[in-house]
N, C-alpha and C positions, 0 to 999 in steps of 0.2 A: 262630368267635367268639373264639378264643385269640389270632388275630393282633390282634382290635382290642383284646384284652385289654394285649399288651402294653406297646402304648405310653402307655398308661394309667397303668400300674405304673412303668416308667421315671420317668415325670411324676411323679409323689410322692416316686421315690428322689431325683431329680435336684433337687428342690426344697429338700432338706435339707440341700443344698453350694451353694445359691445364697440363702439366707433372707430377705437385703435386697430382692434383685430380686424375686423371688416375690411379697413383702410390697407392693414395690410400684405391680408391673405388676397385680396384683390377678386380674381375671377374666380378662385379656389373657393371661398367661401360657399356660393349658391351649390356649391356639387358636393362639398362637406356637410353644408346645412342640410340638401336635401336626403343626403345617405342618411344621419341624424335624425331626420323627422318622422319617419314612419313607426321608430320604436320609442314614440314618447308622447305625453298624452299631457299637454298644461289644461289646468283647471283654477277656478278660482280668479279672485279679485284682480290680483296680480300675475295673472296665468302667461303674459309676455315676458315679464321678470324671472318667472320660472322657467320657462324657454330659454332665456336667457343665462339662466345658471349653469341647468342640465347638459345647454349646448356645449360650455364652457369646460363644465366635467368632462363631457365624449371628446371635445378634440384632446385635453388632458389626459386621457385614459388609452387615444388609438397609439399604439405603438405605430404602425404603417404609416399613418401622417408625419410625415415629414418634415414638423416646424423648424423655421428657421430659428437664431436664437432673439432674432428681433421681433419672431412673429411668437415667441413663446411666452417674452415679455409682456410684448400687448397683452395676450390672450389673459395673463397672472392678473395684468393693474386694472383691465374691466375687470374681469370676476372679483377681485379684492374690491373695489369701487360696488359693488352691486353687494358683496357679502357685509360690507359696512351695516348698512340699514337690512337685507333679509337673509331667511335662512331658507335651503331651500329643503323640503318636506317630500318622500318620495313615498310610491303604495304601488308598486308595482309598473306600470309604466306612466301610469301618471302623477303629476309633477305638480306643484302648491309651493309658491312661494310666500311667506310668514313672515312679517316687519318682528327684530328682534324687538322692539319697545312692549309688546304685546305678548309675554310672556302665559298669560292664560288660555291663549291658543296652541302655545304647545303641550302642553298637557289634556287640553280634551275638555274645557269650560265654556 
């Protein structure tokens, strides 16, 4: 019962760094995010921020989703808001999001 818990909880974290999209994919959201979650893996300090980006790539990336042109907007000015301060860092399905100020962690110091 704790695995279906988790993607649940992401869903709510990740909701909070996306507000416009959220707002206005509406009920669509939980049934996108949850397709979304099983093939991605946030780690790290900021591992909801990276949720948050990742997610942001996938509905970016589904041809099938449907976005409207107001919901595609949203979706650009969070991710552009969240891409300001990080970057997001991928390894295979897990996901690390990196504050750009901190340049020595992208390279491996």
């Amino acid at each position: 019962m704790e695995a279906a818990a988790e993607p649940v909880e992401r869903l709510w974290k990740t909701a909070e760094h996306l507000p416009r999209t959220v707002r206005l994919l509406g009920t669509r959201y939980r049934a996108l995010f949850l397709a979304y979650a099983p093939e991605t893996r946030p780690r790290g300090e900021r591992a909801i921020v990276a949720d948050a980006l990742a997610f942001a790539d996938y509905l970016a990336r589904q041809e099938r989703v449907g976005l409207l042109d107001d919901e595609r907007d949203a979706l650009r000015g969070d991710a552009r808001a969240l891409r300001r301060r990080f970057r997001l860092r991928r390894d295979g399905q897990a996901v690390e999001a990196v504050e750009k100020w901190k340049p020595l962690q992208w390279i491996g110091l």
